[in-house]
C-alpha positions as CSV (number, residue, x, y, z in Angstrom):
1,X,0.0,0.0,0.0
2,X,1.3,3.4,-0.8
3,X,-0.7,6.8,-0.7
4,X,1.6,9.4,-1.7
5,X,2.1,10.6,-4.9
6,X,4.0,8.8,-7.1
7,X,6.7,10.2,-8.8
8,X,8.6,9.5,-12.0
9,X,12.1,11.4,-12.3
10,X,10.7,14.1,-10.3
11,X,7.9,14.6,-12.5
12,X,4.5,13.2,-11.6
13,X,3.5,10.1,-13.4
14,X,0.4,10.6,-15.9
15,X,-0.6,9.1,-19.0
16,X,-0.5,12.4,-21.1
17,X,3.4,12.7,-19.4
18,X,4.2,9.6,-21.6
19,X,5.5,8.3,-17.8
20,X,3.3,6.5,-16.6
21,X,4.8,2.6,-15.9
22,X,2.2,0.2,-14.3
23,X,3.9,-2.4,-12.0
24,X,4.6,-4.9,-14.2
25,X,6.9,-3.1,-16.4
26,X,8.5,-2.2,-13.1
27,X,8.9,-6.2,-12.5
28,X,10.3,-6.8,-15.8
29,X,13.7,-4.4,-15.2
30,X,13.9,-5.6,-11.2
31,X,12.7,-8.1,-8.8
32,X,10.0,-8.1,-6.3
33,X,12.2,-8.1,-3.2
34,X,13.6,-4.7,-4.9
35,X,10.1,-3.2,-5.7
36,X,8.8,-4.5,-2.1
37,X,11.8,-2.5,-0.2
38,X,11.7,0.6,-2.5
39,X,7.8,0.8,-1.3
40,X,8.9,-0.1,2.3
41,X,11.7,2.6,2.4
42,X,9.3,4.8,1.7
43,X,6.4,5.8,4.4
44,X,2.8,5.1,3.1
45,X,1.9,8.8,2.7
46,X,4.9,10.5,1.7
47,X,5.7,11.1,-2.0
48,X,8.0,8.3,-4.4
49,X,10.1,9.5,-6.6
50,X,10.7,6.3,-9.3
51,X,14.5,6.7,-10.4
52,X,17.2,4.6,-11.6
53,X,19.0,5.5,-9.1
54,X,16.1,4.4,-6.4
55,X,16.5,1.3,-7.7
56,X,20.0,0.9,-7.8
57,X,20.3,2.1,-4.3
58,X,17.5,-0.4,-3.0
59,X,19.7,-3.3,-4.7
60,X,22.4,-2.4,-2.9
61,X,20.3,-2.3,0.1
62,X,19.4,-5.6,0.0
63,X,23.3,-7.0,-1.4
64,X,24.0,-5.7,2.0
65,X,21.8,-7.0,3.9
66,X,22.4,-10.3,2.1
67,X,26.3,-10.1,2.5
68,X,26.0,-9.4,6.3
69,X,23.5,-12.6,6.2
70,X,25.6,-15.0,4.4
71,X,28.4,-13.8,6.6
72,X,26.2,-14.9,9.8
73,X,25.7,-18.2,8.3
74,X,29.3,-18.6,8.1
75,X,30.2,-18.3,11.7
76,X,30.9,-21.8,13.5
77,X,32.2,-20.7,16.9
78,X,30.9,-22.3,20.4
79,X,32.2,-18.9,22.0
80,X,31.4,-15.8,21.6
81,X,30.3,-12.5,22.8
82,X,26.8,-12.3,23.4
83,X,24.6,-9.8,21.5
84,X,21.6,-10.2,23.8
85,X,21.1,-6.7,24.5
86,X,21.8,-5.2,20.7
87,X,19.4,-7.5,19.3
88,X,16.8,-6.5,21.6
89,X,17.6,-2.8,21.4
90,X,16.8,-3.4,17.5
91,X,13.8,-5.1,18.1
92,X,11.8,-2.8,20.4
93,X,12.8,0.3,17.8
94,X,11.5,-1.8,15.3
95,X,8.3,-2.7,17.0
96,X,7.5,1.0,17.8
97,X,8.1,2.2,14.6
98,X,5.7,0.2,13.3
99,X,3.1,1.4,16.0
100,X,4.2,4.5,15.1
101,X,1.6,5.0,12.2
102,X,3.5,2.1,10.4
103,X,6.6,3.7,9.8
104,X,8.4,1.7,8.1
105,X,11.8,3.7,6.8
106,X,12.3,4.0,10.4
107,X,12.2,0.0,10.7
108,X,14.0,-0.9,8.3
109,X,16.9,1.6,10.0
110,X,16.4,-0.3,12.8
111,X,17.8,-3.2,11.0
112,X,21.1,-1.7,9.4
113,X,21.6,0.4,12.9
114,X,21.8,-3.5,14.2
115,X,24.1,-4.8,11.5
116,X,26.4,-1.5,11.9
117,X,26.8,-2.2,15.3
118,X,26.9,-6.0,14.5
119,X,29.6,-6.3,11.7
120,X,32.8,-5.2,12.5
121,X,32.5,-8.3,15.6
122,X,30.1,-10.7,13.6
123,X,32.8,-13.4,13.1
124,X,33.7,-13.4,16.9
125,X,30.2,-14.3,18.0
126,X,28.8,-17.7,18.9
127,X,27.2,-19.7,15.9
128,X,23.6,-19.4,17.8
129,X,23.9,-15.5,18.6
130,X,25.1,-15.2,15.0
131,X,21.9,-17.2,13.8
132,X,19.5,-15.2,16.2
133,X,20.2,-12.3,14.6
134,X,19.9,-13.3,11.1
135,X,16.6,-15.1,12.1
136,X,14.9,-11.8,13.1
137,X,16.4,-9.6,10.1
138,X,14.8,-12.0,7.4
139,X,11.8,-12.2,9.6
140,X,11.4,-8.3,9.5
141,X,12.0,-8.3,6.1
142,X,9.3,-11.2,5.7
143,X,7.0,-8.6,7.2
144,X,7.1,-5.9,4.4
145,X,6.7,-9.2,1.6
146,X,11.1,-8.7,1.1
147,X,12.5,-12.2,1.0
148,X,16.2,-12.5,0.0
149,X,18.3,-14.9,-2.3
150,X,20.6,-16.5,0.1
151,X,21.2,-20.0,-2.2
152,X,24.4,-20.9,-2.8
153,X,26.2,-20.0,-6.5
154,X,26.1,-22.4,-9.1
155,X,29.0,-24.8,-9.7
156,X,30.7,-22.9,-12.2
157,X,30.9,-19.6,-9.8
158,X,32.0,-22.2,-7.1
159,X,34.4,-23.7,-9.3
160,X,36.0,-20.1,-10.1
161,X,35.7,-19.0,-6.6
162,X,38.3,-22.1,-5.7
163,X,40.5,-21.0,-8.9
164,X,41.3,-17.6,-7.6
165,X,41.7,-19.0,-4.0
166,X,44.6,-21.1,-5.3
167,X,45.7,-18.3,-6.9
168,X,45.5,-16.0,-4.5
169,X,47.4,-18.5,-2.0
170,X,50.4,-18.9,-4.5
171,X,50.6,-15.1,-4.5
172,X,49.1,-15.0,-8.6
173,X,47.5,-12.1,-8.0
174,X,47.4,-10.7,-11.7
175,X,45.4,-14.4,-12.3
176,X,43.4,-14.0,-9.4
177,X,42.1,-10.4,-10.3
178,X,41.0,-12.0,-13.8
179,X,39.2,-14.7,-12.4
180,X,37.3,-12.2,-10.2
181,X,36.5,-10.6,-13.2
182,X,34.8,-13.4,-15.0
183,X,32.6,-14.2,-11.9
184,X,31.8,-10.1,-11.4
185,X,30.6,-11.3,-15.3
186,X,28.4,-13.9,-14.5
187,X,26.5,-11.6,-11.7
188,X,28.7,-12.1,-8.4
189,X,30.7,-9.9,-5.8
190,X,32.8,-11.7,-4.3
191,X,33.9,-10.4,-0.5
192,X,36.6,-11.8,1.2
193,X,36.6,-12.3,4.9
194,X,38.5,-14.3,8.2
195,X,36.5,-17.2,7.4
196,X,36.8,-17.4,3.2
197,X,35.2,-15.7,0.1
198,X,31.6,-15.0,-0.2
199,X,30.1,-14.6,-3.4
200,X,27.2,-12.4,-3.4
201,X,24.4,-12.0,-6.6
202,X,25.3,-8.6,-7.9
């Protein structure tokens, strides 16, 4: 649901414009999870403005809340510190903003305040505080109809991912660097961290 007015480029959208796009032609240039949070970082009676650059900046959005999710599924540690009070801090902003006349942009900045504070110690956290966290962000998410692509990469970007490792480990950076460019080609960031490269759908 959105009752604003709906922008295109600054200008509003109208038939005799020549801007108005309906929500499938939206659909056919971007995904749902994209259109969902574009609509969701937006609050229900404020104006949208539908840019190129909106979309490009909800897709990067969501690659980071992916990255920070596959980087939570990575952690394997018995020990950790405990992020008790952070995730319930996040939780009760969250609630209220939604009470709050169903604010959502200030929701969903409940989530990133949580991963800021979250990332820079998310690999020395225990393996169930790490999967706490990422339980509640892609149930918040859920909420607003968002639902991520966390599945693995296929078995070629695996296969290339393994390539530049070995590269990488016998110092062949030059060859690494090209290899990182042919998966960059077939749609993946790859991110390197502690625990080992991550591959993320661009």
């Amino acid at each position: 649901m959105h009752a604003g007015l709906v922008k295109v480029n600054g200008k509003k959208m109208s038939k005799s414009l020549g801007n108005f796009i309906t929500i499938d032609e939206i659909l056919k240039k971007t995904s749902p999870a994209v259109f969902r949070y574009i609509v969701a970082s937006h609050h229900y009676g404020s104006p949208l403005d539908y840019t190129d650059e909106l979309v490009r900046s909800a897709k990067e959005s969501l690659k980071t809340i992916t990255l920070f999710l596959l980087k939570a599924s990575m952690v394997k540690k018995n020990k950790g510190g405990s992020v008790w009070e952070s995730l319930e801090k996040a939780k009760r902003v969250f609630e209220l903003a939604l009470e709050n006349d169903v604010n959502t942009p200030e929701a969903l900045a409940a989530i990133f305040s949580l991963m800021h504070e979250i990332q820079p110690r998310i690999f020395d956290l225990k393996k169930s505080e790490a999967a706490k966290i990422a339980k509640w962000i892609q149930g918040s998410l859920e909420i607003f109809g968002v639902e991520l692509d966390l599945k693995a990469p296929s078995r070629k970007v695996k296969a290339l991912i393994k390539k530049r490792e070995l590269f990488r480990s016998n110092k062949q950076f030059i060859q690494g660097d090209a290899v990182r460019k042919e998966i960059e080609e077939l749609g993946y960031t790859i991110e390197d961290t502690p625990l080992g490269p991550l591959a993320v759908a661009s």
